[in-house]
C-alpha positions as CSV (number, residue, x, y, z in Angstrom):
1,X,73.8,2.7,-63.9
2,X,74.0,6.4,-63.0
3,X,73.8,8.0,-59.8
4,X,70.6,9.7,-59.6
5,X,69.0,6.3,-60.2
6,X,70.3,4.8,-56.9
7,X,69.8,7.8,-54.9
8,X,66.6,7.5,-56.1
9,X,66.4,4.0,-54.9
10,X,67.4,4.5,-51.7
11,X,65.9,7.9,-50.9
12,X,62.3,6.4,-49.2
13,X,58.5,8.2,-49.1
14,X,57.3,8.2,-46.0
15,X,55.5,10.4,-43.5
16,X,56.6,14.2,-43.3
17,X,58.7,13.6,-39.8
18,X,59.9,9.9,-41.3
19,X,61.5,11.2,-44.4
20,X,64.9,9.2,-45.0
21,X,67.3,11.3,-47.1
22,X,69.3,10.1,-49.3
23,X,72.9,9.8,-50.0
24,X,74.8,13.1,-50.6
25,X,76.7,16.1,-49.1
26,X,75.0,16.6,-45.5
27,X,76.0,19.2,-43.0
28,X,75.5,18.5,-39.5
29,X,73.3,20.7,-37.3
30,X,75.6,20.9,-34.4
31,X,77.7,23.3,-35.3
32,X,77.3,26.9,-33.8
33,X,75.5,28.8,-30.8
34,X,71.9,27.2,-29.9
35,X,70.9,30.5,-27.9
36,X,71.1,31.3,-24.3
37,X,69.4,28.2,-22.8
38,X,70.7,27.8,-18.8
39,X,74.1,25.6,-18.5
40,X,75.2,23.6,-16.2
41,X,73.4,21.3,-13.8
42,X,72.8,17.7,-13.7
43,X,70.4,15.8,-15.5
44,X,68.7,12.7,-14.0
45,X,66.7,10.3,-16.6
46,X,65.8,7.1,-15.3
47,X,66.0,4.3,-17.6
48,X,63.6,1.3,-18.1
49,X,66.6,-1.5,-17.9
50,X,70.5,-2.7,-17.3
51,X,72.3,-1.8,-20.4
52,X,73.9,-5.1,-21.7
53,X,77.5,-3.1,-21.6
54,X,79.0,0.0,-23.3
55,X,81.0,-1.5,-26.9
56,X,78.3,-0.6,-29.1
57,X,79.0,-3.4,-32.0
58,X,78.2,-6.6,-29.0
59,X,74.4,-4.5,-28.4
60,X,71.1,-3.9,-30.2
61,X,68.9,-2.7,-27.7
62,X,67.5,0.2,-26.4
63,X,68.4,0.5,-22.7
64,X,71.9,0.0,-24.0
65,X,71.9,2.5,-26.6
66,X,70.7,5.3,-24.5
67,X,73.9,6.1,-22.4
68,X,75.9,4.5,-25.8
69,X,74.7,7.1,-27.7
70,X,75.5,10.0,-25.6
71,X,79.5,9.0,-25.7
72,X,79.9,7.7,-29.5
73,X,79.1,9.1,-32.7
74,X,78.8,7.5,-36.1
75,X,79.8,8.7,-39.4
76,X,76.0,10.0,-40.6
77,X,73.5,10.3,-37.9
78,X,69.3,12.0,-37.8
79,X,68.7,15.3,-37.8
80,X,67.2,15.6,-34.2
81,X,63.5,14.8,-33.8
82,X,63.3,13.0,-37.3
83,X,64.6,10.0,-39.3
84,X,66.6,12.5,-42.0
85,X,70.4,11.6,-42.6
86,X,73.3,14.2,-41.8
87,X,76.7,14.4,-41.1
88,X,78.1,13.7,-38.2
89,X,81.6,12.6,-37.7
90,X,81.8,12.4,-41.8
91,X,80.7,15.7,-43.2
92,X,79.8,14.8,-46.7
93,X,79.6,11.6,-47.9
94,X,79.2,10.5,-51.7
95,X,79.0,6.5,-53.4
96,X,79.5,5.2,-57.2
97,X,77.1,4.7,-59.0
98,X,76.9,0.9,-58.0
99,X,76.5,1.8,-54.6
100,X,79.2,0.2,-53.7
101,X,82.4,2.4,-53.1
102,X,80.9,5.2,-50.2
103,X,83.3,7.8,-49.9
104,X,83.4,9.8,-46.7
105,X,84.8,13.0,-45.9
106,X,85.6,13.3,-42.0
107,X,85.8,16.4,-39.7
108,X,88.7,17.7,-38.8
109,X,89.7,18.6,-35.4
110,X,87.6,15.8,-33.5
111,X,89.4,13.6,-30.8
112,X,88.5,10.7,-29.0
113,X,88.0,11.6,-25.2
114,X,91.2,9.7,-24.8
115,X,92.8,12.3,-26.5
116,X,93.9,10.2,-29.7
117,X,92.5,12.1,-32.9
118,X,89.4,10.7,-34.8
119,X,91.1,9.8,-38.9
120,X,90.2,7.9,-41.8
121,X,92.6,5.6,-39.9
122,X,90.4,5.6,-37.3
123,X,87.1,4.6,-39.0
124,X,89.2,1.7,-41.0
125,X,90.6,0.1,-37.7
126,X,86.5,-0.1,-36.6
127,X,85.8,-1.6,-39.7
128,X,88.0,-3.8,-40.3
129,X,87.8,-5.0,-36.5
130,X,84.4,-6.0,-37.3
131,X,84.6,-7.7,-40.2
132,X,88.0,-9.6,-38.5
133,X,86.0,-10.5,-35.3
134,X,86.9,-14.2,-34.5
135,X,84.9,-16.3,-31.7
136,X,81.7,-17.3,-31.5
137,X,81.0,-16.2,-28.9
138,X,82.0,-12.7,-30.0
139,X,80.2,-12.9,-33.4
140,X,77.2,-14.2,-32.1
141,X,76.6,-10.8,-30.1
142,X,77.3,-8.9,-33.2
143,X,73.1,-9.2,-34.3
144,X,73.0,-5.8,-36.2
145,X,76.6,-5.8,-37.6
146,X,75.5,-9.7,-39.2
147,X,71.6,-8.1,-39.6
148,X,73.7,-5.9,-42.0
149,X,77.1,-7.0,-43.3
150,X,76.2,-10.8,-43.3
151,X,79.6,-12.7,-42.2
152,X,83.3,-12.2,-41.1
153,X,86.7,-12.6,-42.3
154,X,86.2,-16.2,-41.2
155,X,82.7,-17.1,-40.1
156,X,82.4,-18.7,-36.4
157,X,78.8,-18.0,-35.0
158,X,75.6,-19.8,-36.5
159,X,73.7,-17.6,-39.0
160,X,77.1,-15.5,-40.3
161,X,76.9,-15.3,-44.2
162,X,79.0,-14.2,-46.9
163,X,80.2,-11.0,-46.0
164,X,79.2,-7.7,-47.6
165,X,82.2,-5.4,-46.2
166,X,85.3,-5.9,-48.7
167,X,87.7,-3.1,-47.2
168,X,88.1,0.3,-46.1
169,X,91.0,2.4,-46.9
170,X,92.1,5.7,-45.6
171,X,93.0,7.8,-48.9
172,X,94.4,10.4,-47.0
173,X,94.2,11.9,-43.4
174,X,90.6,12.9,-43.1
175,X,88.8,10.7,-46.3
176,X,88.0,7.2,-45.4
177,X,86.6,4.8,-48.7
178,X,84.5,2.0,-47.7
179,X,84.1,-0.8,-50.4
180,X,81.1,-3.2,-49.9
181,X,81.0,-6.3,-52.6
182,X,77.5,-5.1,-54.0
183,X,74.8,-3.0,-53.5
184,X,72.5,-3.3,-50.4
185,X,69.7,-1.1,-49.9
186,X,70.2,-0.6,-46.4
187,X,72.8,2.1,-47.2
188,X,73.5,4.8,-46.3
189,X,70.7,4.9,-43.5
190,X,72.8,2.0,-42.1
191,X,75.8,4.2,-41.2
192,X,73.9,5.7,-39.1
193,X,73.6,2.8,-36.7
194,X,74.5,3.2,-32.9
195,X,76.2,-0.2,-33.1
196,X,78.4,1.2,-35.9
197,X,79.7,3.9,-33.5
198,X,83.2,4.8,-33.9
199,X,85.5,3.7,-30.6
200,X,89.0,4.8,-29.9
201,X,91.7,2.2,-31.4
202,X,94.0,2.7,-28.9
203,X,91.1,2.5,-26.4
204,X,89.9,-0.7,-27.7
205,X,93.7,-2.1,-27.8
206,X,94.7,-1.3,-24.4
207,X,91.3,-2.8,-22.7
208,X,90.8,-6.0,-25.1
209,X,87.5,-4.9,-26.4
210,X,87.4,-8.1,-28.6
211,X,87.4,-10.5,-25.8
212,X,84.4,-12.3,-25.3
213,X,83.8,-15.0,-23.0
214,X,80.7,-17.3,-22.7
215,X,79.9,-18.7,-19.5
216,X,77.0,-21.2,-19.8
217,X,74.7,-19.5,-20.8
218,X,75.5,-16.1,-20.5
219,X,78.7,-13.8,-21.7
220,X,81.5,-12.0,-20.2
221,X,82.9,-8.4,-22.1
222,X,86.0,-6.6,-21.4
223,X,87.2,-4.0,-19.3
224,X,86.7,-1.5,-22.5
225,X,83.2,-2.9,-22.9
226,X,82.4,-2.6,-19.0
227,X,84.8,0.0,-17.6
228,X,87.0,2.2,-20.5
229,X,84.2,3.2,-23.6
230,X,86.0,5.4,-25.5
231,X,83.7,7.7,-28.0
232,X,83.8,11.0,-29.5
233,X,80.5,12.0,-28.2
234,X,79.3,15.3,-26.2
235,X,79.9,12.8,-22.4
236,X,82.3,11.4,-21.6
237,X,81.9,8.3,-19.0
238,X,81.9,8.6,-15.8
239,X,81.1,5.0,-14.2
240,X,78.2,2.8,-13.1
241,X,77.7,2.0,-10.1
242,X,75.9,-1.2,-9.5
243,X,74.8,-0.4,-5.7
244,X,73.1,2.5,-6.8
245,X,72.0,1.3,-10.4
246,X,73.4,4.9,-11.7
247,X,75.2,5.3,-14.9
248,X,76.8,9.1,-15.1
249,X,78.3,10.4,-18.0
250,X,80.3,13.7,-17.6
251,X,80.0,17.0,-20.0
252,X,83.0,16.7,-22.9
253,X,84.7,20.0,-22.8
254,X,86.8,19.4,-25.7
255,X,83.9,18.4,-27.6
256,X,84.1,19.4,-31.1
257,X,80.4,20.7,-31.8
258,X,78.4,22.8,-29.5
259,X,79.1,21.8,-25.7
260,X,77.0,19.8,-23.8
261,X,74.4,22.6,-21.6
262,X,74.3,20.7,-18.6
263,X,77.7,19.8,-16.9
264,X,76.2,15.5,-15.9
265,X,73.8,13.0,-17.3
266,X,72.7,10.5,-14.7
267,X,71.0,7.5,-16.4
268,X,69.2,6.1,-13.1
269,X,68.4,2.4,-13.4
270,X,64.3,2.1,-12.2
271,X,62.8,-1.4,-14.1
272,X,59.6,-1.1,-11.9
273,X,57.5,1.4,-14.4
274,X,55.1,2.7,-10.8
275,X,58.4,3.2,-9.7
276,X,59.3,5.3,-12.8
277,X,56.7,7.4,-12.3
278,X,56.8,8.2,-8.3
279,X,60.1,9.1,-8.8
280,X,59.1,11.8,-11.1
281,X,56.2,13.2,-9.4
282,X,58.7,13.5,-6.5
283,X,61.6,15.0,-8.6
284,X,64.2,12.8,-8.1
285,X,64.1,12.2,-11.8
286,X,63.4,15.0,-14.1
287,X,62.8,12.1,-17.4
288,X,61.3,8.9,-17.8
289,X,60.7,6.6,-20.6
290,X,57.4,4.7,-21.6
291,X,55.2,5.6,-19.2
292,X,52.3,3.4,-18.6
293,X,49.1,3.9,-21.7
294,X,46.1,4.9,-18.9
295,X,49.1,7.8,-16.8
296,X,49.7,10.0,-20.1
297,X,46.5,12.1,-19.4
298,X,47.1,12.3,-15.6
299,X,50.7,13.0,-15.6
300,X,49.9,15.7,-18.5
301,X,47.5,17.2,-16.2
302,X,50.2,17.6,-13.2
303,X,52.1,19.7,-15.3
304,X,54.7,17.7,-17.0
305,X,55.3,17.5,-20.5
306,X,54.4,14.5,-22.1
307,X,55.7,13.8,-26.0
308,X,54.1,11.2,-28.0
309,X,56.2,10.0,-30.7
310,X,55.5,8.2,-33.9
311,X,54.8,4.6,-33.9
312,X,57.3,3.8,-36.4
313,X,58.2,0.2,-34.6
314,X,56.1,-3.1,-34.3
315,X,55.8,-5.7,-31.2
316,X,55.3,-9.2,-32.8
317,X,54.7,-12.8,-31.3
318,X,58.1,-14.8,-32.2
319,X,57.4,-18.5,-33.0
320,X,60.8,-20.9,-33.0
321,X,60.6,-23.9,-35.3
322,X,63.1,-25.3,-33.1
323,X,60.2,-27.6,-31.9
324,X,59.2,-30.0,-34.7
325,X,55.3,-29.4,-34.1
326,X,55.9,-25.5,-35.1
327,X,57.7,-26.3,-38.3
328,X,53.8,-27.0,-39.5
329,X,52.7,-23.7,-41.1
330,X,49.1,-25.1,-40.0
331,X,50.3,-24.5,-36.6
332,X,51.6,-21.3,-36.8
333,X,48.6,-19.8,-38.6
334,X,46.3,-21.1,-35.7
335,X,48.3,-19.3,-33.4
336,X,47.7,-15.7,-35.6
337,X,44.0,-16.6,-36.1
338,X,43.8,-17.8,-31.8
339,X,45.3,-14.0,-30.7
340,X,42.3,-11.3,-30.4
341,X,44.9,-8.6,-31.3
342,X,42.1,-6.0,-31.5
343,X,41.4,-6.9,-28.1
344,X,44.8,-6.3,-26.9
345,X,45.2,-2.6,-29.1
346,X,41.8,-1.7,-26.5
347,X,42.6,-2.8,-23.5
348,X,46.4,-2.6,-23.1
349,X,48.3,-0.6,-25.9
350,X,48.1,3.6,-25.7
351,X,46.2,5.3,-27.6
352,X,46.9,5.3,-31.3
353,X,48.2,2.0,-30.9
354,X,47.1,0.1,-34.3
355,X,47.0,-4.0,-35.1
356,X,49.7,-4.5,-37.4
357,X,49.5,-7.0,-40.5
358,X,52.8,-6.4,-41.4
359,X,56.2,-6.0,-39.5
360,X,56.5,-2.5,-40.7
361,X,54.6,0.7,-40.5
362,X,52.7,1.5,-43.3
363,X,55.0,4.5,-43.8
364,X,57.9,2.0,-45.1
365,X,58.3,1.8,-48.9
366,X,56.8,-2.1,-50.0
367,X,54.0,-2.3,-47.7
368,X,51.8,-4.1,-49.3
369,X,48.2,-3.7,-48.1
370,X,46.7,-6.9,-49.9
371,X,48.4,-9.6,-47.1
372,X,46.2,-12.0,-46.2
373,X,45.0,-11.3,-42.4
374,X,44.6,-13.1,-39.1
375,X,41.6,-11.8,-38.0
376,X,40.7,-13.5,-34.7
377,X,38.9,-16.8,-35.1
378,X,39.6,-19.5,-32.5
379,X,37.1,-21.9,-33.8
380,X,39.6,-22.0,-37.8
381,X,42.7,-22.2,-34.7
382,X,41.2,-25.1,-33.4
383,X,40.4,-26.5,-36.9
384,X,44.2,-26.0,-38.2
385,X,45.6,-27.5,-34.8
386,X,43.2,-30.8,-35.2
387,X,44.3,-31.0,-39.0
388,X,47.9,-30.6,-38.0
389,X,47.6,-33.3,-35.1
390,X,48.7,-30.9,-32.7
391,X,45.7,-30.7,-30.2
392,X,47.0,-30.8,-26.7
393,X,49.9,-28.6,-27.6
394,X,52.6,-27.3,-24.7
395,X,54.5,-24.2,-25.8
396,X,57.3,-22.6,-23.2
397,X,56.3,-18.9,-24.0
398,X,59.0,-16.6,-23.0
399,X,58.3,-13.1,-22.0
400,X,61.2,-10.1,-20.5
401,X,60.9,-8.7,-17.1
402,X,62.0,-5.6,-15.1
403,X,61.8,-3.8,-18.9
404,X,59.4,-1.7,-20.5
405,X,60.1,-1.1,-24.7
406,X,58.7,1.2,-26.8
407,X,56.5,-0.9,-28.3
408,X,56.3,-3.4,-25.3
409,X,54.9,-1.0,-22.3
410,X,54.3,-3.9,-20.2
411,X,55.2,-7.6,-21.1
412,X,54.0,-9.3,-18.3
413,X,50.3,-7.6,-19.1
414,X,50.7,-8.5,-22.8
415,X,52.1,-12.4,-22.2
416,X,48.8,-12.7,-19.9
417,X,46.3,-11.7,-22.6
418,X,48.2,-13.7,-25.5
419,X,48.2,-16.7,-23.1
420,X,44.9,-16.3,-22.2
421,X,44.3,-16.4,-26.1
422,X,46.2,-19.4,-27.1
423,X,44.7,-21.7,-23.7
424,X,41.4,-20.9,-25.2
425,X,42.0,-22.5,-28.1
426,X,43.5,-25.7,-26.3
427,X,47.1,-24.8,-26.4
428,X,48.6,-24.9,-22.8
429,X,50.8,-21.9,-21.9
430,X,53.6,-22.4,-19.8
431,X,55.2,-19.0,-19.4
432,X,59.2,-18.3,-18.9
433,X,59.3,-15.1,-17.2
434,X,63.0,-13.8,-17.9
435,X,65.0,-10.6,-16.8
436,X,65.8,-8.7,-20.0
437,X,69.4,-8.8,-20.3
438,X,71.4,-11.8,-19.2
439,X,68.7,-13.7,-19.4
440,X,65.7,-13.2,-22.0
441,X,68.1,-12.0,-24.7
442,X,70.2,-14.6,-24.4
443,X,68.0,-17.1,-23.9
444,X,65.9,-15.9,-27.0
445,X,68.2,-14.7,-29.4
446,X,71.2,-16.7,-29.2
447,X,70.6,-20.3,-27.6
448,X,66.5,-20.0,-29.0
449,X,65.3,-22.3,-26.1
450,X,61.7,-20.6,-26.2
451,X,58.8,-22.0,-28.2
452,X,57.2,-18.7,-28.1
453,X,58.1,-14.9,-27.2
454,X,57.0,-11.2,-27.1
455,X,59.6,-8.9,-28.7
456,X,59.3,-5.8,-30.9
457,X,61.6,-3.2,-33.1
458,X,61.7,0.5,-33.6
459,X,62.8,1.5,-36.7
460,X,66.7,2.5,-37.2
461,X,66.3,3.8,-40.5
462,X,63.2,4.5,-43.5
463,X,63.4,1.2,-45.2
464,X,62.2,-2.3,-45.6
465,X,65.4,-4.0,-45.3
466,X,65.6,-2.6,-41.2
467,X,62.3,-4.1,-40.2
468,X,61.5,-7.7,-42.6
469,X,65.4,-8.4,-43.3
470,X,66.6,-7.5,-40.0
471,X,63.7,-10.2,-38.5
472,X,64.2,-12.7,-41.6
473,X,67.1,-12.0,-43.7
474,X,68.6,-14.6,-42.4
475,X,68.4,-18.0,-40.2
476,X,68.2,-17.2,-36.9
477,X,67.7,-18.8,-33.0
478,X,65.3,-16.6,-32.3
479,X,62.9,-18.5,-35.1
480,X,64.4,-21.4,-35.7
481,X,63.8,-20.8,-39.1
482,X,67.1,-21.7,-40.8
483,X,65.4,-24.2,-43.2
484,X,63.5,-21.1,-44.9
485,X,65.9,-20.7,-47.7
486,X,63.1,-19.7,-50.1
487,X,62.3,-16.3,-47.8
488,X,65.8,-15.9,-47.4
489,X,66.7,-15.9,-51.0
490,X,63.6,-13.3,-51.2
491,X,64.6,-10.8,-48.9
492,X,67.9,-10.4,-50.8
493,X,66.6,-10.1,-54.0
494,X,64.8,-7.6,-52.7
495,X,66.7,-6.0,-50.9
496,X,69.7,-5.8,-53.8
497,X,66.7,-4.3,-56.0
498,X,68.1,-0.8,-57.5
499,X,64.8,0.4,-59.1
500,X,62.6,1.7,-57.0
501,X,59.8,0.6,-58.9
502,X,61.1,-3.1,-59.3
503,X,62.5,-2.4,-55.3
504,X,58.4,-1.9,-54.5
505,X,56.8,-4.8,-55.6
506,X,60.0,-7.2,-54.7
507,X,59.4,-6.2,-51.0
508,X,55.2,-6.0,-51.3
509,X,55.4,-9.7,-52.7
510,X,58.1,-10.6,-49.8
511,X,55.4,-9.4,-47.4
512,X,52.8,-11.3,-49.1
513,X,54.6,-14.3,-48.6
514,X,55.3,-13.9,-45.3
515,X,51.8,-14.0,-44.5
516,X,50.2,-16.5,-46.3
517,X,53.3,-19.1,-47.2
518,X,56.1,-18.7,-43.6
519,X,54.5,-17.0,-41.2
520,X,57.9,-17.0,-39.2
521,X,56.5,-15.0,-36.5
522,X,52.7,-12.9,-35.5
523,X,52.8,-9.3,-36.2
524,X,50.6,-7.8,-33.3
525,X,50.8,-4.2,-33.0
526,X,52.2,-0.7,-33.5
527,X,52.0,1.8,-30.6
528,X,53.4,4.9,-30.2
529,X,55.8,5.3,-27.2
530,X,55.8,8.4,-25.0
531,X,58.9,10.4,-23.3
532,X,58.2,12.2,-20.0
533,X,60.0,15.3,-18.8
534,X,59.4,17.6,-16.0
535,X,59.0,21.6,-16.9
536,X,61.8,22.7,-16.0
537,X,64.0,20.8,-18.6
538,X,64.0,22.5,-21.7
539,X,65.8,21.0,-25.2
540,X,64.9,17.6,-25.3
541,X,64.0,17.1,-28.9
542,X,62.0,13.6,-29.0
543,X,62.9,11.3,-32.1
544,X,60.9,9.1,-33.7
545,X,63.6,6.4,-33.7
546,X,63.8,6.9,-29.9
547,X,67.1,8.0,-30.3
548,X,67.0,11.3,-28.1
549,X,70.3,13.1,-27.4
550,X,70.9,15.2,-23.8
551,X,73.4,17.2,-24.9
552,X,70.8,20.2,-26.0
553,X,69.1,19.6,-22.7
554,X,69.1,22.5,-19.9
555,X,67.2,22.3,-16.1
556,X,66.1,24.8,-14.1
């Protein structure tokens, strides 16, 4: 197979400001003088939520990843304010024509902020680390690095497969080759991953970043994870303080792109969204995140600079077939037809917000538009639960607090219209209202003991394998789906399609089937989140991935 054809393959049509690139030489953008734009200062964003903790392989969510990503780099990362592939701590990068050996050529000169140098070394020791993760416990909280490699060295935690990573060896100083055992389509996009970040070795050696504890039914991380990250990134940290739910990160001066313009980053901790927003009409924040749909206009009006970004993510209604009476596809399908998702798009989701049939954009190569719908129809929901003998049904329906997501702006007003929804049709509601992290998460995605949830996705990278494989690759607590060998088995066909062409229909008939045959889940809607600044803060480049940097940003 040559080349071009897999570049081909993996180089994705979407919308203008969604454009993927594809594998080749990419330069990064940070090098050199951005202009005169004011330096120094502090910069005060307050975020939605906790952050789970600060080793970016044990987290997949966004409150996380927003200090994570100002400290670590990965090898490729997104041109700013789009979804295009460059270099970042690899220059260049170049695979055979398998896609299976991905050779990367690193900067020189970069150092960890403990002072150790960043080497083909380096990015081999992360590697490998994963792969050789052993605990459950610690493999369990590994969701993107199993979303994409599959398994470990030896496999501990329930839904680990056989492993995709084979080895990564450092050919000299500054070129590291990465050898997978076949092609996956998620590559290269998928180096681009915060979890994926690059950590210090010596960092994650002298503060036992492997150790990971569970206690009931929660988890303990080490004193790198909670007190010592270690990155290459533009910050450095600089502590949280629990008392005053502020995270600061300090300006990197050995930093080995353009400098960070202002000298701090405080991530302020707010999960009270009214809260969020007083704060910044007094201007003890200058950012916030999601604000509320009906405040864009107003807070517009005052004079602050509101950016609307690209709904490239989906919020879906998660079904777990841990409970025998949901393993009946009847069942689930009177659940779609019972929700009045149109409904929900007016009334609660901002504007451009769109019902979703799918659990990707329409942007994302294999859409298929032919899926059979839901359309709202409680009387065939009452018909399906009668034929299925589940009249009377009592579902736990879990939904997060003290969070707002970018396709989630306010669970607690969503959960109340989808209950409402599924009590009309005779199915009682009793809601589990659960803090996001150390609680919901867990309680969701690793020990599954919902029957029902609210949780969403923005896209990481332009393709299918990111949104459907990431949800249903593979067996998971969040579904309960681990019987569903047959979608399984489809996704990686799919996924391991090389011709773009044959890569197309294998992921528009996955779709299909996911609609009409497993129904796994309810897709309900995509909605474009907004990202709030005051006037005075000039550089922050919104990204359609929400994956905004500060180190371009200036105040005053």
């Amino acid at each position: 197979m040559r080349a071009s054809r897999l570049k081909a393959a993996v180089a994705l049509t979407a919308a203008a400001a969604l454009a993927v690139g594809a594998s080749g030489c990419a330069k990064s953008e940070r090098d050199g003088d951005s202009g005169g734009a004011k330096t120094g200062g502090t910069f005060v964003f307050a975020g939605a939520g906790n952050p789970k903790n600060f080793d970016p392989i044990f987290n997949d969510d966004g409150e996380t990843f927003r200090p994570v990503r100002q400290m670590y780099e990965t090898l490729i990362s997104h041109k700013p304010g789009t979804a295009d592939l460059q270099g970042a701590l690899a220059e260049s990068w170049e695979h055979d024509a398998e896609g299976k050996v991905w050779t990367f050529h690193l900067r020189k000169g970069v150092k960890f902020h403990d002072g150790t140098p960043f080497n083909a070394a380096a990015v081999c020791f992360n590697f490998d680390r994963w792969y050789n993760m052993k605990g459950s416990a610690a493999q369990a909280n590994m969701i993107y690095y199993m979303d994409v490699f599959g398994g470990f060295a030896k496999n501990e935690a329930d839904g680990a497969s056989d492993p995709l990573y084979n080895k990564c060896e450092a050919s000299d100083e500054n070129t590291a080759v990465i050898t997978l055992n076949h092609y996956k389509g998620a590559f290269p996009g998928a180096f681009a991953l915060t979890s994926l970040s690059i950590a210090s070795p010596e960092a994650l050696k002298k503060y036992d970043a492997d150790t990971v504890v569970q206690k009931g039914d929660s988890f303990e991380y080490s004193a790198f994870a909670n007190e010592h990250p270690v990155g290459t990134g533009p910050f450095t940290w600089g502590g949280w303080d629990k008392a005053k739910a502020e995270i600061t990160l300090n300006r990197n001066p050995d930093y080995w792109g353009e400098k960070a313009k202002v000298d701090k980053v405080i991530i302020k901790i707010i999960e009270d969204e009214n809260t969020r927003k007083q704060e910044l009409r007094a201007g003890t924040v200058q950012g916030i995140d999601f604000p509320a749909p009906a405040d864009r206009k107003a807070l517009e009006g005052e004079g602050f600079n509101v950016i609307n970004r690209p709904a490239f993510n989906i919020l879906y209604l998660g079904i777990n077939q841990k409970n025998p009476k949901l393993k009946d596809l009847r069942v689930r399908q009177a659940i779609a037809y019972a929700l009045n998702r149109q409904q929900l798009v007016q009334t609660k989701g901002p504007g451009g917000t769109k019902v979703a049939d799918e659990f990707m954009p329409d942007t994302v190569l294999g859409y298929a538009p032919d899926v059979q719908k839901y359309e709202y129809n409680p009387d065939k929901a009452k018909q399906l639960l009668k034929e299925a003998g589940a009249e009377g049904l009592t579902l736990n329906f879990y939904y997060p607090t003290v969070v707002t997501r970018p396709y989630m702006p306010n669970p607690q007003e969503i959960f109340t219209v989808l209950a409402n929804d599924l009590q009309a049709v005779g199915i009682k509601v009793n809601g589990v209202p659960r803090p996001w992290n150390g609680g919901f998460k867990d309680d969701v995605q690793t020990f599954g003991k919902h029957d029902l949830h609210i949780l969403g996705w923005t896209g990481d990278y332009n393709d299918p394998g990111n949104f459907v494989g990431t949800f249903f690759g593979r067996g998971k607590a969040e579904f309960g789906d681990q019987a569903m060998t047959e979608m399984f088995d489809a996704i990686t066909k799919a996924d391991g399609t090389v011709d773009e062409a044959g890569k197309k229909a294998a992921w528009e008939q996955v779709n299909r089937d996911i609609a009409a045959k497993w129904l796994p889940a309810v897709p309900v809607w995509h909605a474009p989140p907004a990202i709030v600044v005051t006037k005075d803060v000039k550089g922050l480049v919104a990204s359609p991935l929400t994956d905004e940097r500060f180190d371009t940003v200036s105040v005053g």
